[in-house]
FIKEZA-588815 format. One line per field, with one value per atom (N, C-alpha, C): x negated, y, z negated; atom name. Coordinates in Angstrom, 1 decimal. Layout:
// residues N
c1: [X, ...]
c2: [Y, ...]
c3: [Z, ...]
titi: [CA, ...]
//
This chain:
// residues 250
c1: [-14.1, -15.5, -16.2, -17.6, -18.3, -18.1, -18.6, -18.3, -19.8, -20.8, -22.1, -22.3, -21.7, -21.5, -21.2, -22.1, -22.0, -21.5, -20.3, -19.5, -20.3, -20.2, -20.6, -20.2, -21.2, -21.2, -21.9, -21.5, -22.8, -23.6, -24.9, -25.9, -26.4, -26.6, -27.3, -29.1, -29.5, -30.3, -31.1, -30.7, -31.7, -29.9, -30.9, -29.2, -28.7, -27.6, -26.8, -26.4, -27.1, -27.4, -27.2, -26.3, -26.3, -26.4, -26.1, -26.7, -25.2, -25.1, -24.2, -24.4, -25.0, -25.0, -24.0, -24.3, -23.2, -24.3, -23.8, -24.9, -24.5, -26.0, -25.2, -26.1, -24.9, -25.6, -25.4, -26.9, -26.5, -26.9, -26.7, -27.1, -28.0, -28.1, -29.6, -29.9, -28.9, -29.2, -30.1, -30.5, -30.6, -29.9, -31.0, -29.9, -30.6, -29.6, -30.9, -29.6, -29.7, -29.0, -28.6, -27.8, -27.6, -26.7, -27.5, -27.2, -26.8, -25.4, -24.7, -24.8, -25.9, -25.7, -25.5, -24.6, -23.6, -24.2, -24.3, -24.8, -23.4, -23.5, -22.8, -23.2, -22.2, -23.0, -22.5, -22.9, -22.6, -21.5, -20.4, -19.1, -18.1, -19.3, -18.4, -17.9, -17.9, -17.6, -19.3, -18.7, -19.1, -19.4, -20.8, -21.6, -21.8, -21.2, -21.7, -22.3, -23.4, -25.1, -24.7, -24.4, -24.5, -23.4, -22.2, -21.3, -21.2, -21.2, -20.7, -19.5, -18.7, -17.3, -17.3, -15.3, -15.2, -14.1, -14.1, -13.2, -12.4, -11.4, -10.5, -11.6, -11.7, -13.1, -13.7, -14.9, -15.6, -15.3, -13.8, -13.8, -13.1, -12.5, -12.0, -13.4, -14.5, -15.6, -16.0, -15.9, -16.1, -15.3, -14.2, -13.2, -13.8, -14.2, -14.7, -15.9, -16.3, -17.5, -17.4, -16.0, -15.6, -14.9, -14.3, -13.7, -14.6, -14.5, -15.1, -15.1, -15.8, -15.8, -16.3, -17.4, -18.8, -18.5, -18.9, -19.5, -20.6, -21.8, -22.8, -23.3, -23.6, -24.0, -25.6, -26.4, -27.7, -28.7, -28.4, -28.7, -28.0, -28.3, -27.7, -27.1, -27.6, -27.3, -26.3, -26.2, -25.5, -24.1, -23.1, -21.9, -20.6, -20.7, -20.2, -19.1, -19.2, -18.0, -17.3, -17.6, -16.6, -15.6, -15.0, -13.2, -12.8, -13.7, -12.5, -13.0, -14.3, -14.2, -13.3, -13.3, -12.3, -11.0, -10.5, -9.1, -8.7, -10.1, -9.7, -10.3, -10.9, -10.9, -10.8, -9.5, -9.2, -9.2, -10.0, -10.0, -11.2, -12.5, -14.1, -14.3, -15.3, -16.1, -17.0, -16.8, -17.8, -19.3, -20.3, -21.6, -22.3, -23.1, -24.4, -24.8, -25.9, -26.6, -26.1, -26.8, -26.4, -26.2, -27.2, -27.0, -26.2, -25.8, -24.6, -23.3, -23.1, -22.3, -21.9, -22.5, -22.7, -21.9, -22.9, -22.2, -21.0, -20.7, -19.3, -18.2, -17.8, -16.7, -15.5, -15.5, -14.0, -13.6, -14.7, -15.2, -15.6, -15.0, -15.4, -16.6, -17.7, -18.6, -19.2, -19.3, -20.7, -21.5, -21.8, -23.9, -24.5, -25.6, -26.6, -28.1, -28.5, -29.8, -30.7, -32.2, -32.5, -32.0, -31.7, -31.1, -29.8, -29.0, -27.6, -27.3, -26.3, -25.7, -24.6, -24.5, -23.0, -22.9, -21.9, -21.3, -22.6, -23.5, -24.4, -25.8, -25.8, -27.0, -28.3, -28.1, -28.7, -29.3, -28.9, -28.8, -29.4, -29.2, -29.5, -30.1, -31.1, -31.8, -31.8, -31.4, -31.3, -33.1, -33.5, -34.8, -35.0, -34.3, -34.2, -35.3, -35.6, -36.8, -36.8, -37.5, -37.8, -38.6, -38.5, -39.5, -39.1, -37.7, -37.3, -35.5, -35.6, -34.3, -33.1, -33.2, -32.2, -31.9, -33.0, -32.4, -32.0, -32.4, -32.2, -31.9, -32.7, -32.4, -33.0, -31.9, -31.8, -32.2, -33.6, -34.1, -33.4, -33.4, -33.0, -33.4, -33.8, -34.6, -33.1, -33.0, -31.8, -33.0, -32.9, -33.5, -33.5, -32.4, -32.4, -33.2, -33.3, -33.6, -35.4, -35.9, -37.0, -36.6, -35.8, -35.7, -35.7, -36.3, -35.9, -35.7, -34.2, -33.1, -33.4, -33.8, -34.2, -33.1, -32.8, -32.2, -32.7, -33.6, -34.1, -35.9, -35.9, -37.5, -38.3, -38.1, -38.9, -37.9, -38.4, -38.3, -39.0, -37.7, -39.0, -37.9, -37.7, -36.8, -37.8, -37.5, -38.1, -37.7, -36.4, -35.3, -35.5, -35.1, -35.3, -33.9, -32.8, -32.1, -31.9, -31.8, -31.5, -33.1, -32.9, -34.3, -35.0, -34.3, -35.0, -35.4, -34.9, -35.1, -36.6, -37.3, -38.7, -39.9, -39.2, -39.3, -39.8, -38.7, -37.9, -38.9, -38.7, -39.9, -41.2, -41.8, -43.2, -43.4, -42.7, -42.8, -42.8, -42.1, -41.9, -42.3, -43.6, -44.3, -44.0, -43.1, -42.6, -41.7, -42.8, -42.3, -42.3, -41.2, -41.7, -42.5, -42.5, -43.7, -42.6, -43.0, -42.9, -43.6, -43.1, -43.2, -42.3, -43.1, -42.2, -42.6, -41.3, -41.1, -42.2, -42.6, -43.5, -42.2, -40.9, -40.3, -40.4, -40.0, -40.2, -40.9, -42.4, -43.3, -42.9, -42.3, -41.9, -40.7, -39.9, -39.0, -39.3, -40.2, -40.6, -41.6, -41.2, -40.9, -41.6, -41.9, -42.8, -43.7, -44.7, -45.3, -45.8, -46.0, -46.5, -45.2, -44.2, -43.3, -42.4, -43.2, -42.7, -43.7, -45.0, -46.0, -45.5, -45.1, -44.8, -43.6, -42.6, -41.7, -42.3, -42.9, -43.1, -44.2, -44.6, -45.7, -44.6, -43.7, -42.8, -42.2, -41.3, -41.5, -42.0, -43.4, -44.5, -44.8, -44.4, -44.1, -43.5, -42.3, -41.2, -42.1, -41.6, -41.8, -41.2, -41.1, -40.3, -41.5, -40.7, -41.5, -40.4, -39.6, -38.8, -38.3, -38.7, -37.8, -36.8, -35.3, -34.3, -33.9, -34.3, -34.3, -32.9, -31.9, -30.9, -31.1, -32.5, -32.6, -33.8, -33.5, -34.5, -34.4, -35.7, -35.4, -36.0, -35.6, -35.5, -37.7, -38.1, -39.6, -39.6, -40.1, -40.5, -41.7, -42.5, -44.0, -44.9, -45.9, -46.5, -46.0, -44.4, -43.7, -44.3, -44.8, -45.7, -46.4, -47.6, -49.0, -48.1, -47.3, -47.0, -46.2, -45.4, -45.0, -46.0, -47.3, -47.9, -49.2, -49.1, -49.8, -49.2, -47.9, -47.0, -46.7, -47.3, -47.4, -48.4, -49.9, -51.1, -50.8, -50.4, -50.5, -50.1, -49.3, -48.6, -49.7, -49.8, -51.0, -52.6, -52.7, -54.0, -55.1, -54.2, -55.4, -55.4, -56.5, -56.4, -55.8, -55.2, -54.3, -55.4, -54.9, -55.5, -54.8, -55.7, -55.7, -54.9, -53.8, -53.1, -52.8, -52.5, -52.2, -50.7, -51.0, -49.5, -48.7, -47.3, -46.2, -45.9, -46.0, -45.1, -43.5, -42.9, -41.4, -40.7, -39.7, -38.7, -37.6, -36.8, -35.4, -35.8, -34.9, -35.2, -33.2, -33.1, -32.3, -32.5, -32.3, -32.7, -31.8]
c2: [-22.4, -22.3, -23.6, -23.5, -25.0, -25.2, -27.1, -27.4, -27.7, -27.3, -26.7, -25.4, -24.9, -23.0, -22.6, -21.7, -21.5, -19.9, -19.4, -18.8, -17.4, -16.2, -14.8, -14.6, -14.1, -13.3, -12.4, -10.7, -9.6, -9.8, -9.3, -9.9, -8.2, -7.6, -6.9, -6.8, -5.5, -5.6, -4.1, -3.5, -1.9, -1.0, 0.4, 1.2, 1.8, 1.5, 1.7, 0.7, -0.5, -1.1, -2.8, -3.1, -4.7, -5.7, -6.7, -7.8, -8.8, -9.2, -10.7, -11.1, -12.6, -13.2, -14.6, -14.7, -16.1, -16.7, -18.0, -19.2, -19.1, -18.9, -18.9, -20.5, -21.1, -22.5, -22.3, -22.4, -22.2, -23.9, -23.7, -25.1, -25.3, -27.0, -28.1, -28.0, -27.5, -27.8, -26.6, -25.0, -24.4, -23.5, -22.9, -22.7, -21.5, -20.7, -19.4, -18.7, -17.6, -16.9, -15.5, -14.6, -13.5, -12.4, -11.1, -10.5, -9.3, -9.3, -7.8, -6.8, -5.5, -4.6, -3.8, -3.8, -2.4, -1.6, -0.1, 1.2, 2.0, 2.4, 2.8, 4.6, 5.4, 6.6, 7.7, 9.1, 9.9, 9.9, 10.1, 10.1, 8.9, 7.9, 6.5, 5.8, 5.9, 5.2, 4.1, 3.2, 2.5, 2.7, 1.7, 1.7, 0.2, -0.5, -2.2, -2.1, -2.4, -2.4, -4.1, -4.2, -5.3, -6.0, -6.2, -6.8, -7.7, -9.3, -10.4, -11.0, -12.2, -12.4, -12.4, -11.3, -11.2, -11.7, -12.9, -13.4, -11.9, -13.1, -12.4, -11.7, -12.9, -12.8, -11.8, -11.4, -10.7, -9.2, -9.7, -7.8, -7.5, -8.5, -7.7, -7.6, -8.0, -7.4, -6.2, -6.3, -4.9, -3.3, -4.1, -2.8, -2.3, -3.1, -3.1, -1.6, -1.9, -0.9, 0.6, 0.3, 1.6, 1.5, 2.5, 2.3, 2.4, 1.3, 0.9, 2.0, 2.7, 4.2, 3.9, 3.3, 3.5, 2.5, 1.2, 0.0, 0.4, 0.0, -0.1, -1.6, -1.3, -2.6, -1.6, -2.4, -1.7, -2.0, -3.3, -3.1, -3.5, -4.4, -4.7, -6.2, -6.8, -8.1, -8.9, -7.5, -7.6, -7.2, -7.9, -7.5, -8.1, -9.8, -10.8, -10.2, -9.9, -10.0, -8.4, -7.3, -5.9, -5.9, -6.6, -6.9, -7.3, -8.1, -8.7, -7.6, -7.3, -5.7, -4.7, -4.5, -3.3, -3.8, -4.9, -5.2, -5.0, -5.0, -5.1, -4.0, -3.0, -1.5, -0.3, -0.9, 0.2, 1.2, 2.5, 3.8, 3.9, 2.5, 2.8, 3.8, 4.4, 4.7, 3.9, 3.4, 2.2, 3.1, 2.4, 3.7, 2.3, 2.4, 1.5, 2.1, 1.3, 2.0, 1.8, 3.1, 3.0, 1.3, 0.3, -1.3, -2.0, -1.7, -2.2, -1.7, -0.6, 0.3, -0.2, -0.4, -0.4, -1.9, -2.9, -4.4, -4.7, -4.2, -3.9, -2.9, -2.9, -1.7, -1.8, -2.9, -2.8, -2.2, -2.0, -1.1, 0.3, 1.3, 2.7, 3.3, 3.6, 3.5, 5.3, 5.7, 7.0, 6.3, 7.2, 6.7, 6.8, 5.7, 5.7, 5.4, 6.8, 7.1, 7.7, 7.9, 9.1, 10.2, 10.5, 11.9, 11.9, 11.1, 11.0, 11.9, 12.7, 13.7, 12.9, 12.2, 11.9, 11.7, 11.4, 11.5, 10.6, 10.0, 9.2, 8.9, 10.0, 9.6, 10.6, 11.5, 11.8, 10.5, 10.1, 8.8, 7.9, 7.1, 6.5, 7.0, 7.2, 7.9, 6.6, 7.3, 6.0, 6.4, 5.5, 5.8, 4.6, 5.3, 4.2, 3.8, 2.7, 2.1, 2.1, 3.1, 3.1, 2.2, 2.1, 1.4, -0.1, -0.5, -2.0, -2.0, -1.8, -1.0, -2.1, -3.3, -4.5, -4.8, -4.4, -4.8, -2.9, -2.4, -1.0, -0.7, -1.2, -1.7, 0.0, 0.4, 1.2, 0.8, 1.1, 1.0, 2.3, 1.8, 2.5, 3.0, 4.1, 4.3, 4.9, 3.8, 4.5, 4.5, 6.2, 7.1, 7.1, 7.4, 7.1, 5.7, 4.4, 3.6, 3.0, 3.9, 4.0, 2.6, 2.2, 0.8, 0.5, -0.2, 0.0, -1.3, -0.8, -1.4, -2.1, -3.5, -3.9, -5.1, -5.5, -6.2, -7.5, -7.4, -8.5, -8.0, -6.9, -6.0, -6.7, -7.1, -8.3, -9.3, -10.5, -11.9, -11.7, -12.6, -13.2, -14.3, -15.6, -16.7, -17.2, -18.2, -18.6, -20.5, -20.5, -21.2, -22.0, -23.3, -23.9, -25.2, -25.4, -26.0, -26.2, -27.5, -27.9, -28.7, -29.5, -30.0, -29.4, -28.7, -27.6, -26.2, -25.8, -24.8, -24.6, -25.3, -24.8, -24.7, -25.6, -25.4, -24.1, -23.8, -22.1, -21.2, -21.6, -20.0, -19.9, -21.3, -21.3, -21.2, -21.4, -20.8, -19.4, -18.8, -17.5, -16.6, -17.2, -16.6, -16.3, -16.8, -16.2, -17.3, -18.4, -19.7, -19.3, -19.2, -19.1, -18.2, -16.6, -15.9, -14.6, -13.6, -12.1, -11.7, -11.5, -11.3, -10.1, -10.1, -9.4, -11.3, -11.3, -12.7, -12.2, -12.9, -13.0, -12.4, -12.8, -12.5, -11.2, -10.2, -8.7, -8.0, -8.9, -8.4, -8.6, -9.7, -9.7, -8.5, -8.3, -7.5, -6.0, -5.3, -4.2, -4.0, -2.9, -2.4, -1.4, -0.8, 0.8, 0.7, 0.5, 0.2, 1.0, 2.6, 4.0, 4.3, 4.3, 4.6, 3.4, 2.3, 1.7, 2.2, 2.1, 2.1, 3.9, 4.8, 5.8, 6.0, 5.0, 4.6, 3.9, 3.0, 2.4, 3.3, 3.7, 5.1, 6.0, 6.7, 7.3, 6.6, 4.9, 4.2, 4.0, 3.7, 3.6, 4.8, 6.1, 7.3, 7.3, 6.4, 6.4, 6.1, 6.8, 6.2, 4.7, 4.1, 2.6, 2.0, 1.2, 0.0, -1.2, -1.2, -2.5, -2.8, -3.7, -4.2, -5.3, -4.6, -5.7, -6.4, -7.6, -7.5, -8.8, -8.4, -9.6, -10.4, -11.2, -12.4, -13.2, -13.3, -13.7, -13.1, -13.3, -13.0, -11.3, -10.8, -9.3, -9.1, -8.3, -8.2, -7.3, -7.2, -6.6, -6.0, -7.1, -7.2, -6.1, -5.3, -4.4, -4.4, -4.4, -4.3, -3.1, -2.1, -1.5, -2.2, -2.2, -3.4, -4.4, -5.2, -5.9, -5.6, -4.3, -4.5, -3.7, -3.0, -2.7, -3.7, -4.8, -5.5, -6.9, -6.5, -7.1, -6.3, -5.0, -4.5, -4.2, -5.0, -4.7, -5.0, -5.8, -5.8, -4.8, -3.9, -2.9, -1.7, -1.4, -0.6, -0.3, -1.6, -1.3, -1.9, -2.3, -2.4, -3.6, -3.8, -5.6, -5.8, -6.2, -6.6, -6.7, -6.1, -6.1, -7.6, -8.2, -9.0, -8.8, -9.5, -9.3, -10.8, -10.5, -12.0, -12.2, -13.4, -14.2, -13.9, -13.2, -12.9, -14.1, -13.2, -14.4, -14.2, -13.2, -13.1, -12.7, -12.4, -12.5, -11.1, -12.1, -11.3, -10.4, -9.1, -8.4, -7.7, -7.4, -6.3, -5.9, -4.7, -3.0, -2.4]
c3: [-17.4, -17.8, -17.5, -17.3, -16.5, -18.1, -18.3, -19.3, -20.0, -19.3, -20.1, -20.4, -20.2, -20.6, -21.9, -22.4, -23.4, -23.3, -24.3, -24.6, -25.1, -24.2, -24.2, -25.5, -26.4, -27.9, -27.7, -28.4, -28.3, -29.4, -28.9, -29.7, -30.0, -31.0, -31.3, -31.2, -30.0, -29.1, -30.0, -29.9, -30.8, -31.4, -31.6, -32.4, -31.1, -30.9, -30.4, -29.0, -29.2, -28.2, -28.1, -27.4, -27.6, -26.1, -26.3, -25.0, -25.5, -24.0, -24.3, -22.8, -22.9, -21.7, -21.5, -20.6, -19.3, -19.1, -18.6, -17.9, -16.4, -15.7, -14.0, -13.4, -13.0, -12.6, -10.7, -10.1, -8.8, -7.8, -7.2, -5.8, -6.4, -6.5, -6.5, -7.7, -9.3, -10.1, -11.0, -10.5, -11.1, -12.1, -12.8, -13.9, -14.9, -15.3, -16.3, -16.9, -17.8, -18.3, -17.5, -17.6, -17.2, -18.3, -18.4, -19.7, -18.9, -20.0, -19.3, -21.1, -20.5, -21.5, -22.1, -23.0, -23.8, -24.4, -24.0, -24.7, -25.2, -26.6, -26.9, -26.9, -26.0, -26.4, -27.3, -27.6, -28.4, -28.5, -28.0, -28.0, -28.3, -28.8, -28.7, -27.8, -26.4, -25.8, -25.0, -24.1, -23.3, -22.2, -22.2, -21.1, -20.8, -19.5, -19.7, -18.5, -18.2, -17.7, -17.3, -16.0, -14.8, -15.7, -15.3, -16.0, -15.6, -17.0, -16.7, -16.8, -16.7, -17.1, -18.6, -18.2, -19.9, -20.4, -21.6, -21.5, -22.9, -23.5, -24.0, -25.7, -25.9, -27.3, -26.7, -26.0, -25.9, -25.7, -25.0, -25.0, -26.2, -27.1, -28.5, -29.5, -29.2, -29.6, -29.0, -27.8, -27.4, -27.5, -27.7, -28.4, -29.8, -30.5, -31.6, -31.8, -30.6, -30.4, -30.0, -28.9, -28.7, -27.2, -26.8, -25.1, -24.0, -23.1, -22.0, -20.9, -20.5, -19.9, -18.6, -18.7, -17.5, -17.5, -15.7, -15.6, -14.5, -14.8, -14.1, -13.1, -12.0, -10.7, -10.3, -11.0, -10.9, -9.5, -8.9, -7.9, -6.9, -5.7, -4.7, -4.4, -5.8, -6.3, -7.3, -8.0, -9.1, -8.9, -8.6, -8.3, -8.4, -9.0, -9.1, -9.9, -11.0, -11.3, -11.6, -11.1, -11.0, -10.8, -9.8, -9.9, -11.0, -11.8, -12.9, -14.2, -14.1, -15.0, -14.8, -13.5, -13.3, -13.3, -13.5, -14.0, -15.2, -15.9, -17.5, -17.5, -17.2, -17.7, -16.2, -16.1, -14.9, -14.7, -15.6, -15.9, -16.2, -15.9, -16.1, -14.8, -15.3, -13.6, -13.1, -12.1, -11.8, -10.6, -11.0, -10.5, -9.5, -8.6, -7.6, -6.8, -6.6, -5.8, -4.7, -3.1, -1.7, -1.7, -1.6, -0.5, -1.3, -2.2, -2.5, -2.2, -2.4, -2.0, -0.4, 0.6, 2.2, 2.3, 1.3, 0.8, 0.5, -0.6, -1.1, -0.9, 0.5, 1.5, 0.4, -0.2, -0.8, -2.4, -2.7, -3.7, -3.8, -4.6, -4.7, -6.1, -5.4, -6.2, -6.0, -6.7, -7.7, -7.6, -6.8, -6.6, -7.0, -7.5, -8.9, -8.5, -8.9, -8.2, -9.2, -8.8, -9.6, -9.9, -11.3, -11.6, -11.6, -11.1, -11.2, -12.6, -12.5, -13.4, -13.7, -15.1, -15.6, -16.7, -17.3, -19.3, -19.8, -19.0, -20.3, -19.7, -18.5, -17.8, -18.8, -19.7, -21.3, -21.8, -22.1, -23.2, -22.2, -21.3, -20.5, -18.8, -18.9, -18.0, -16.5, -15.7, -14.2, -13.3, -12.8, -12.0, -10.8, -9.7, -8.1, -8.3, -7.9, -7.5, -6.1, -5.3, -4.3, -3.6, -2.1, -1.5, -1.2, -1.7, -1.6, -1.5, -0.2, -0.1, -0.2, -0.2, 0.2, -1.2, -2.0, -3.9, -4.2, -4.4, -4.3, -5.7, -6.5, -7.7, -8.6, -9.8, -10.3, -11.8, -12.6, -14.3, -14.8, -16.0, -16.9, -18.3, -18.9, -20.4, -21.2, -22.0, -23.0, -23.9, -24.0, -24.6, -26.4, -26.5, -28.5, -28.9, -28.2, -29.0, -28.2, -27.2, -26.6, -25.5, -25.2, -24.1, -22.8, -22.1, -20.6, -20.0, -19.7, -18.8, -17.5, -17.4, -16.3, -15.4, -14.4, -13.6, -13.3, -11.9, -11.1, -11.1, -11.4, -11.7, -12.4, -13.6, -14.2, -14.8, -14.9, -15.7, -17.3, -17.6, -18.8, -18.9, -18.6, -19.0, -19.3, -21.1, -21.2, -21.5, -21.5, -21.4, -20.1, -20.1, -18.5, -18.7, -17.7, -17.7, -16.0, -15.8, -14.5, -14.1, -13.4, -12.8, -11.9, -10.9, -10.5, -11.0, -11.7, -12.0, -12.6, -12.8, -13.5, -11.9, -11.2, -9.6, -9.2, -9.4, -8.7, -9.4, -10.7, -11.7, -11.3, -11.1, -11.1, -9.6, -8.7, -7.3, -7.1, -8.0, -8.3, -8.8, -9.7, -10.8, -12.0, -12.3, -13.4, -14.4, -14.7, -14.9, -16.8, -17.5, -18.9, -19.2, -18.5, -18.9, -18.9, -19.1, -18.7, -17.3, -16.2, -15.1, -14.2, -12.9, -11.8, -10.9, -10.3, -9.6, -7.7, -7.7, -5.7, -5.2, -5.4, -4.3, -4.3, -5.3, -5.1, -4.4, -4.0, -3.2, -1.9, -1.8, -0.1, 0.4, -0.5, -0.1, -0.4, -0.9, -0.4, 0.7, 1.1, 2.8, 2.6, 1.6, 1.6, 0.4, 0.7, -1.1, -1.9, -0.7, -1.6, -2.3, -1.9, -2.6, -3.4, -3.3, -4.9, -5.5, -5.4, -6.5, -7.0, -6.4, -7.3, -7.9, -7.9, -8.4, -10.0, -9.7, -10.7, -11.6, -11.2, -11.9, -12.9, -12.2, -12.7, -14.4, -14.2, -15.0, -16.2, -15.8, -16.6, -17.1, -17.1, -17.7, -19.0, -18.5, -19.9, -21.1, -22.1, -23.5, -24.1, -23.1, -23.9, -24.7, -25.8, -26.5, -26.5, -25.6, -25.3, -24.1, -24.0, -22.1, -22.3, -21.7, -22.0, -20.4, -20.0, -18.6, -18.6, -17.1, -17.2, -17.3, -16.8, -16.9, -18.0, -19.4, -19.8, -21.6, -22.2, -23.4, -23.5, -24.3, -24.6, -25.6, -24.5, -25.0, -26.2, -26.7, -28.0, -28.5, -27.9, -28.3, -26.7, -27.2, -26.2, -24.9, -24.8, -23.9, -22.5, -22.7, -21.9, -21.4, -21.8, -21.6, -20.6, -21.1, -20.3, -19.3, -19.0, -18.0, -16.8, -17.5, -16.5, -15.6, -16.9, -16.4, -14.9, -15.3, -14.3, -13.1, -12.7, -11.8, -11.2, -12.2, -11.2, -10.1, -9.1, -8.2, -7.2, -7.5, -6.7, -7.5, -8.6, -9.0, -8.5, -7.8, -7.9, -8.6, -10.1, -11.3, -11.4, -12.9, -13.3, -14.6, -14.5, -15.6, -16.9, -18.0, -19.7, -19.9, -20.7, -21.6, -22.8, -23.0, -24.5, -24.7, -26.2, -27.0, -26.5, -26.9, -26.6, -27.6, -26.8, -27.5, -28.5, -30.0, -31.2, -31.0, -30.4, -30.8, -29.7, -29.5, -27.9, -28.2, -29.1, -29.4, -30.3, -30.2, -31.2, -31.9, -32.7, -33.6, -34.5, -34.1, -35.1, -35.2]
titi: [N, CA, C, N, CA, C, N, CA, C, N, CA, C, N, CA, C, N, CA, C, N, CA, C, N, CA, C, N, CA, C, N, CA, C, N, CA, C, N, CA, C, N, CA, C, N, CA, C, N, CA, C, N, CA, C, N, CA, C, N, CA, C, N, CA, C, N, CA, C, N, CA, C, N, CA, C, N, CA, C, N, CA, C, N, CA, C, N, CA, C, N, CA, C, N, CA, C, N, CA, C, N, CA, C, N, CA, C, N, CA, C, N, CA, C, N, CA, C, N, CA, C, N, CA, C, N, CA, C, N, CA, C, N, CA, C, N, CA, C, N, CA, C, N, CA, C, N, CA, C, N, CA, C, N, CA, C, N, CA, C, N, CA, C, N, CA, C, N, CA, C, N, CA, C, N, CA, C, N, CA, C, N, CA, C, N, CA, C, N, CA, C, N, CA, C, N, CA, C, N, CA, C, N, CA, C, N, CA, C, N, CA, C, N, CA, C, N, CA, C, N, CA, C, N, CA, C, N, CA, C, N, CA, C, N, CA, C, N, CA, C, N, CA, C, N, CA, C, N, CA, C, N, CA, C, N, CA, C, N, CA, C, N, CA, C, N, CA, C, N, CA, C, N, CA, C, N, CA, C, N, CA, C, N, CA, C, N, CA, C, N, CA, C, N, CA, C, N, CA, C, N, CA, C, N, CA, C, N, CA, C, N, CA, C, N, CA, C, N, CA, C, N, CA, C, N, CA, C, N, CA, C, N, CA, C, N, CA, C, N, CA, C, N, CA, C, N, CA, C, N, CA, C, N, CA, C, N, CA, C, N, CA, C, N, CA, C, N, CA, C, N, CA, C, N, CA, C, N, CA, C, N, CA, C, N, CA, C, N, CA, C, N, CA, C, N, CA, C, N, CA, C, N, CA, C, N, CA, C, N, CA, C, N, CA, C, N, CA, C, N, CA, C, N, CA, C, N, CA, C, N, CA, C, N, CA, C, N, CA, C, N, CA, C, N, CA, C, N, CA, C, N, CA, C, N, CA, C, N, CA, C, N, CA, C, N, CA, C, N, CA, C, N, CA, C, N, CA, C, N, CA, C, N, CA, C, N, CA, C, N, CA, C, N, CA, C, N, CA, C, N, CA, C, N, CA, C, N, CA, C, N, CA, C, N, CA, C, N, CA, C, N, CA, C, N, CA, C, N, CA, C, N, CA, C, N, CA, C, N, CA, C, N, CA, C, N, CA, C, N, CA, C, N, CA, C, N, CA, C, N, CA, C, N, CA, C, N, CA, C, N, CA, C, N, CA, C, N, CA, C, N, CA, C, N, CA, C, N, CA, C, N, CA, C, N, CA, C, N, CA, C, N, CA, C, N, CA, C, N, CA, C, N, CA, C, N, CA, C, N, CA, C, N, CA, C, N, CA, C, N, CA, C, N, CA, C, N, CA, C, N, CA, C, N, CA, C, N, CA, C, N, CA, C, N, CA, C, N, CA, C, N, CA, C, N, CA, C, N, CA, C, N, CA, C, N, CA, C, N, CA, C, N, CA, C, N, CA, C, N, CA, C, N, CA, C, N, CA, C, N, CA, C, N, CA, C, N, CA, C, N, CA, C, N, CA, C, N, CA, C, N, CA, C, N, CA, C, N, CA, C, N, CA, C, N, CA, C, N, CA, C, N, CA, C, N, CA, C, N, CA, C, N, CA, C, N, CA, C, N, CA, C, N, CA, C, N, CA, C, N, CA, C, N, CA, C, N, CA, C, N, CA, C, N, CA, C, N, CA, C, N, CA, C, N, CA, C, N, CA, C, N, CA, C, N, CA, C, N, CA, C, N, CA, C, N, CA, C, N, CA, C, N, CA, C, N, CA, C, N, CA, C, N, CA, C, N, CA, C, N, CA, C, N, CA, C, N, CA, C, N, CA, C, N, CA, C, N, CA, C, N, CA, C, N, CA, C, N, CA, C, N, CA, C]
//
């Protein structure tokens, strides 16, 4: 473990629903959190939503909760640590989308797409985000607790470690705020079909966005994430007050 790293604990995120992140420190001194998410569903078992490393602590919490069934790789980025998941729960089904899938030859993956039919795709509803094919990034509405499951689709770090790293956010758009980062814009390739992607989305009934990287929104979590997609909408972003609170458990 680096020796500024601070030690994965689940954090109770809504009902049925929890978060535990890692610290990812990359070149030139950046630096941010990354949150792998456990749904627990009707049956008791497990759902871990972009898995991070697990030491020995974290998975006897996680037994705690129930057996490890599903591992989810939501988009084409998220992939780092599946071998050492699927060491330690060699009987999960492991799901990604096609460009990971194409990425990762040495891995056997269930393809996770719109509509995908499986033990928890009920509970947790999958929705490609079309139109950006190199992230190929797959949201998610876990349905009982109204939430949606985000990746690299939006930020909200609000946390800054490394000297670069405040660099990086505010180059990015998404310096200390709730955001979708500039880069997203460059990497879509078809933009009628993200913007009806994200239409679709913006359907869901959420009132929370739990995104990997960053603190868990709470507050007019809609509003804000549509106001983080005027730009692919069309519209102008509404005015709202500044978020008082981040984290949430319910």
């Amino acid at each position: 473990m680096n020796a500024k790293s601070r030690p994965a604990t689940l954090t109770p995120i809504a009902a049925q629903l929890w978060g535990a992140e890692h610290d990812l420190f990359l070149p030139g001194g950046v630096h941010f959190r990354g949150r792998m998410t456990v749904a627990r569903l009707h049956d008791g078992s497990l759902v871990l939503h972009s898995p991070i490393p697990i030491d020995d602590a974290l998975a006897r919490s996680l037994a705690e909760l129930g057996p490890v069934k599903h591992l989810i790789a939501p988009n084409a980025f998220h992939h780092l640590h599946l071998v050492q998941a699927l060491e330690r729960y060699p009987q999960a089904a492991l799901y990604g989308p096609q460009a990971l899938a194409a990425k990762r030859t040495d891995l056997s993956f269930a393809d996770l797409a719109s509509g995908t039919a499986s033990e928890w795709s009920a509970e947790l509803q999958p929705l490609l985000h079309a139109g950006a094919p190199k992230f190929d990034e797959v949201v998610f509405l876990h349905a009982p607790s109204r939430t949606l499951l985000v990746t690299d689709y939006f930020f909200n770090i609000r946390e800054c470690r490394g000297w670069l790293t405040p660099w990086v956010l505010r180059t990015s758009g998404a310096y200390k705020k709730f955001a979708q980062s500039r880069w997203w814009r460059w990497v879509v390739a078809d933009k009628p079909q993200a913007r009806e992607s994200a239409a679709q989305m913006l359907a869901w009934p959420f009132e929370r966005i739990v995104p990997a990287h960053g603190e868990v929104v709470t507050e007019r979590a809609h509003e804000q994430a549509q106001n983080a997609l005027a730009w692919l909408l069309g519209s102008a972003p509404k005015p709202l007050p500044h978020p008082t609170g981040s984290r949430s458990a319910t």
